[in-house]
C-alpha positions in Angstrom: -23.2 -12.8 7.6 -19.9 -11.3 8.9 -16.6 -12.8 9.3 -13.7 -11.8 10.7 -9.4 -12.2 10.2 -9.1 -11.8 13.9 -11.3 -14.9 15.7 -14.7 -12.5 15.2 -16.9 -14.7 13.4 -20.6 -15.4 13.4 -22.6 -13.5 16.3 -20.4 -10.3 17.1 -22.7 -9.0 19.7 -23.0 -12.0 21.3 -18.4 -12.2 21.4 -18.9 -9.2 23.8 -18.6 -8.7 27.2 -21.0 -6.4 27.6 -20.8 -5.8 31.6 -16.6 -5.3 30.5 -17.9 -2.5 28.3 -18.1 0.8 29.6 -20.7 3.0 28.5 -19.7 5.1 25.4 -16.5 2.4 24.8 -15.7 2.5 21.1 -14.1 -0.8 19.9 -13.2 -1.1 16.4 -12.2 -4.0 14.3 -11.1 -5.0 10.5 -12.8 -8.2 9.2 -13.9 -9.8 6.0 -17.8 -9.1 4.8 -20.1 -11.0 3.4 -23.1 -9.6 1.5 -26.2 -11.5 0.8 -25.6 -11.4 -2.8 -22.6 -13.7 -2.3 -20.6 -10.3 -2.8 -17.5 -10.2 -0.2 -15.9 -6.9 0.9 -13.6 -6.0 3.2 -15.0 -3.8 6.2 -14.6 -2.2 9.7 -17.1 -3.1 12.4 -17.1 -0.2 14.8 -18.9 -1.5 18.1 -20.5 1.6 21.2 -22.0 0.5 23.9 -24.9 2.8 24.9 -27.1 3.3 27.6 -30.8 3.7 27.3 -32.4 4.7 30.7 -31.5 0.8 32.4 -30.5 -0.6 29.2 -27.4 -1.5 27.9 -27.3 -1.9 24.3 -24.8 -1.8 21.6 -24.3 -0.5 18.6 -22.5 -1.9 15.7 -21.5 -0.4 12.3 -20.1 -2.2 9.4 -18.1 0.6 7.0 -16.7 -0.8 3.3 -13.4 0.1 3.6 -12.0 -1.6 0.5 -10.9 1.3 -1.6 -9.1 2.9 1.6 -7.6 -0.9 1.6 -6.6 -1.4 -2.0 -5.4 2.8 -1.6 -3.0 1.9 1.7 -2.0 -1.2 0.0 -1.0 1.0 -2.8 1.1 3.1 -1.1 3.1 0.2 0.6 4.2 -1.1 -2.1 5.1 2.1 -3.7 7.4 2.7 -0.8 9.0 -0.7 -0.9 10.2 -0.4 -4.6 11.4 3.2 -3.7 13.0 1.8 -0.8 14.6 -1.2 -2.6 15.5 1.3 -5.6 17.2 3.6 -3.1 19.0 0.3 -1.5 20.2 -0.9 -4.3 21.8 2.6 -5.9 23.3 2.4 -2.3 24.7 -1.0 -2.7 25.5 -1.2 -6.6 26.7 2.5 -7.0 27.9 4.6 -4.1 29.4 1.0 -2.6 31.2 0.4 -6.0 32.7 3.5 -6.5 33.6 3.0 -2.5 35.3 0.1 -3.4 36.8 1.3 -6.2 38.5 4.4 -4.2 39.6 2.3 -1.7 41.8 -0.5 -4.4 43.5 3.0 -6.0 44.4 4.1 -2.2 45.6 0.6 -1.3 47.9 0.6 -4.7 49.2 4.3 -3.2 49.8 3.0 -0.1 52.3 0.6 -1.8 53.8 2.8 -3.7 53.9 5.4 -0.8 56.0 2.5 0.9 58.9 2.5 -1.5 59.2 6.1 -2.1 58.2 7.9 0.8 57.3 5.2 3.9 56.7 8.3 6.3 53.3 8.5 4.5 52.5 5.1 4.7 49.9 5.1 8.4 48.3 8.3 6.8 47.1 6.4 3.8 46.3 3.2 5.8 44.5 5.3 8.1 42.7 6.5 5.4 42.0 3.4 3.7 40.5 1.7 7.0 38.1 4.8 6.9 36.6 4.3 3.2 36.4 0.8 4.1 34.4 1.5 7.5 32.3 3.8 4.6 31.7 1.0 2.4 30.1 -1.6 5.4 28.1 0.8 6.4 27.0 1.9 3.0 26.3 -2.1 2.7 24.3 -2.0 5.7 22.6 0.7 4.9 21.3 -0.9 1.5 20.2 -4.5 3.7 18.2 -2.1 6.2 16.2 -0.5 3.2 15.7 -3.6 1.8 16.1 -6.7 3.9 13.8 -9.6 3.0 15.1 -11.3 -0.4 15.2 -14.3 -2.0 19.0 -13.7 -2.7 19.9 -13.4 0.9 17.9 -16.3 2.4 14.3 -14.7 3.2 12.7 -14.0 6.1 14.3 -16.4 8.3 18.0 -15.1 7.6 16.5 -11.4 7.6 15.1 -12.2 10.9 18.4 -13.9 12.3 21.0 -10.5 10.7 18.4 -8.6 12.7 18.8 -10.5 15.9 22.8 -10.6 15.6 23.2 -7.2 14.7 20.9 -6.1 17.9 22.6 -8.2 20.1 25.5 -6.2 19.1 24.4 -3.3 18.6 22.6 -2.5 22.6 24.5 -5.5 24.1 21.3 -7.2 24.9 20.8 -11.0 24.9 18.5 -11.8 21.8 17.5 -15.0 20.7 16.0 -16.3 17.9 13.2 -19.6 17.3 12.2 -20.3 14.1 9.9 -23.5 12.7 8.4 -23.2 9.2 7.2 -26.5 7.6 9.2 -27.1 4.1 6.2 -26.8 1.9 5.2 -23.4 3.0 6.6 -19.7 1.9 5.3 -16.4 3.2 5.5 -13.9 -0.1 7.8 -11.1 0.0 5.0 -8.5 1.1 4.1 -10.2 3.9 7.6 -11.7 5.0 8.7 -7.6 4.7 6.4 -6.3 6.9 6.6 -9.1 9.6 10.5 -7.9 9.8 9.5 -4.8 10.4 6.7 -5.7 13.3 9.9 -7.5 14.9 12.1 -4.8 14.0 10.0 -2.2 16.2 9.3 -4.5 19.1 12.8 -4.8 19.3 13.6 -1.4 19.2 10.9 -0.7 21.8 12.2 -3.5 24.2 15.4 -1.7 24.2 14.8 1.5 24.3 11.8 2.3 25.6 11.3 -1.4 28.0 15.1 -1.4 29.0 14.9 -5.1 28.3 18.1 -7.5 28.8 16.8 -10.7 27.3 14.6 -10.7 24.0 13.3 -14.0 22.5 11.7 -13.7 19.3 9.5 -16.5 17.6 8.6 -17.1 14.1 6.2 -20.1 13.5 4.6 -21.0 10.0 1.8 -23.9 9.7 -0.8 -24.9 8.0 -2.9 -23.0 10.5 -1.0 -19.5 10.1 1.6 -17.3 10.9 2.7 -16.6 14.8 5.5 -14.7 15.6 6.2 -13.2 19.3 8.4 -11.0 20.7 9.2 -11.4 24.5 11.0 -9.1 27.2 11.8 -8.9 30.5 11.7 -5.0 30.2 10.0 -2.8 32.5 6.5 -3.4 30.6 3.7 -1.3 29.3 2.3 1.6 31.4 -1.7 0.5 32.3 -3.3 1.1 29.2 -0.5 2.1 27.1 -1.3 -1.1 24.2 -4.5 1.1 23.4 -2.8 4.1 23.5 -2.2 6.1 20.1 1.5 6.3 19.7 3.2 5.6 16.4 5.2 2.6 17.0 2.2 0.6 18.4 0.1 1.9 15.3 2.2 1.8 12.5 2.8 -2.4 14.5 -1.0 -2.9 14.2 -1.1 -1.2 10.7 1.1 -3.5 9.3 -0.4 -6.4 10.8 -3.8 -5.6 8.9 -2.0 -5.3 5.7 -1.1 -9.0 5.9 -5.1 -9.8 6.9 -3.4 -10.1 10.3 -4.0 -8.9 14.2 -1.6 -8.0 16.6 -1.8 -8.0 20.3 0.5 -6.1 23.1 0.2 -6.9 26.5 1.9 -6.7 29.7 3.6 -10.2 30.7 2.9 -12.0 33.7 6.4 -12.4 34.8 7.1 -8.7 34.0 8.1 -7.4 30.5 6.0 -6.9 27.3 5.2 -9.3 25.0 3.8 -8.8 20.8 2.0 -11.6 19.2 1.6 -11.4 15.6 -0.9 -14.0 13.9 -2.0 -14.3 10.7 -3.0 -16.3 7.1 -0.4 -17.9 4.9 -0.9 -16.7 1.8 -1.5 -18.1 -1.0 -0.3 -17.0 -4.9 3.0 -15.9 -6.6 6.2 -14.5 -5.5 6.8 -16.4 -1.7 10.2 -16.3 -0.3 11.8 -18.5 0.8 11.3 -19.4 4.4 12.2 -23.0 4.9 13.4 -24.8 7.5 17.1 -24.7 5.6 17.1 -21.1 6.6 16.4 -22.0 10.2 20.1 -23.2 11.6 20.9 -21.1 14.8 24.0 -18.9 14.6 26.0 -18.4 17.6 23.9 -17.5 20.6 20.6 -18.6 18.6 17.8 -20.7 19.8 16.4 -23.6 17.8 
């Protein structure tokens, strides 16, 4: 028997539209495998529809892909460590020595007052621009590694992203957050959700021309949902199957977590990403409780 993370479960065949599938239609999913041995394995059910004189039939193939799994999974987490290696020689030594440049300039600058005061602006001047240095080599650090446990989780990640966007492209973002107390999202997970948000965000700007942005994070019992919703200019027809990067590297993530995504035109106009997956289970969760939830300023709760 097969069953799959995103709602394909029992009968595949029988979850298709087969009059909706053109002829020589390739649809691929990732779902967990069950072997009659009681074995389990994760796989890739690739689904063709064919055409055999007047009859349609399908084709379905069912590819162990748990090395190529464990192997991508691997290489995540290899770039997280570098990344939050490289964030925090950012933060603990170029931001330090920053700091510590900047206290000798601001004892000069007094000095500079006594003795010569004609210098005094030049060295203010030049203290407001090792200072500007330091936030951004601050910022730079949070953006490599932006989901800890020492700066609130996923929920204040989320809510620095939101603020500094709204900022940033001068675009009305909001925020919605509801995660039931006794539940936490691990770190791996909780980083890679940030990053799902981070691109739609960047693509709602950039790409959608979007002026209001609402992003929502829910965490049950029954799963993870988070969506992003804009009143951009919207996908071009067929452009959520399409193969560019940002949607991929989205829908790449999503399976790390055992999750789907889905991008789809809105209704109303704009483009909206729905992220849904398991809440894991095991060691090292971060925190994501409701505590984390309060609304800054322009923030909906």
């Amino acid at each position: 028997s097969l069953v799959g993370n995103g709602g394909w479960s029992g009968d595949l065949l029988a979850q298709i539209d087969m009059p909706a599938l053109d002829e020589q239609q390739r649809i691929a999913r990732h779902m967990d495998c069950h072997r009659r041995d009681g074995g389990s394995f994760a796989g890739e059910a690739v689904i063709t529809s064919l055409a055999l004189g007047t009859e349609r039939l399908c084709l379905l193939v069912v590819q162990d892909i748990t090395e190529r799994k464990k192997l991508e999974q691997e290489i995540i987490e290899i770039s997280n460590r570098e990344q939050q290696r490289i964030g925090s020689d950012l933060h603990d030594g170029l931001g330090q020595e920053l700091t510590g440049v900047a206290l000798m300039l601001r004892s000069l600058a007094t000095k500079l007052h006594r003795s010569q005061p004609q210098f005094g602006p030049d060295v203010e001047e030049i203290v407001g621009f090792v200072n500007h240095a330091i936030e951004s080599a601050r910022t730079l650090a949070r953006g490599l590694s932006p989901v800890t446990l020492e700066r609130g989780g996923l929920v204040s990640a989320l809510r620095t992203l939101v603020n500094r966007a709204r900022e940033t492209y001068g675009v009305d973002v909001r925020l919605q957050s509801r995660v039931e107390a006794q539940l936490a999202l691990d770190v791996t997970t909780a980083g890679h959700l940030y990053r799902i948000v981070q691109a739609a965000l960047n693509n709602a700007v950039r790409h959608g021309h979007a002026q209001h942005v609402h992003v929502s994070l829910t965490v049950s019992e029954r799963g993870v949902r988070l969506a992003i919703n804009d009143d951009g200019c919207g996908l071009p027809e067929g452009a959520a199957a399409a193969s560019g990067m940002g949607l991929k590297i989205m829908a790449y993530r999503a399976r790390m977590i055992d999750g789907e995504i889905r991008v789809a035109r809105r209704p109303q106009g704009g483009t909206r990403v729905l992220c849904t997956c398991r809440v894991p289970q095991g060691e090292g969760h971060a925190n994501t409780n409701t505590a984390d939830a309060k609304p800054s300023k322009g923030e909906r709760q």
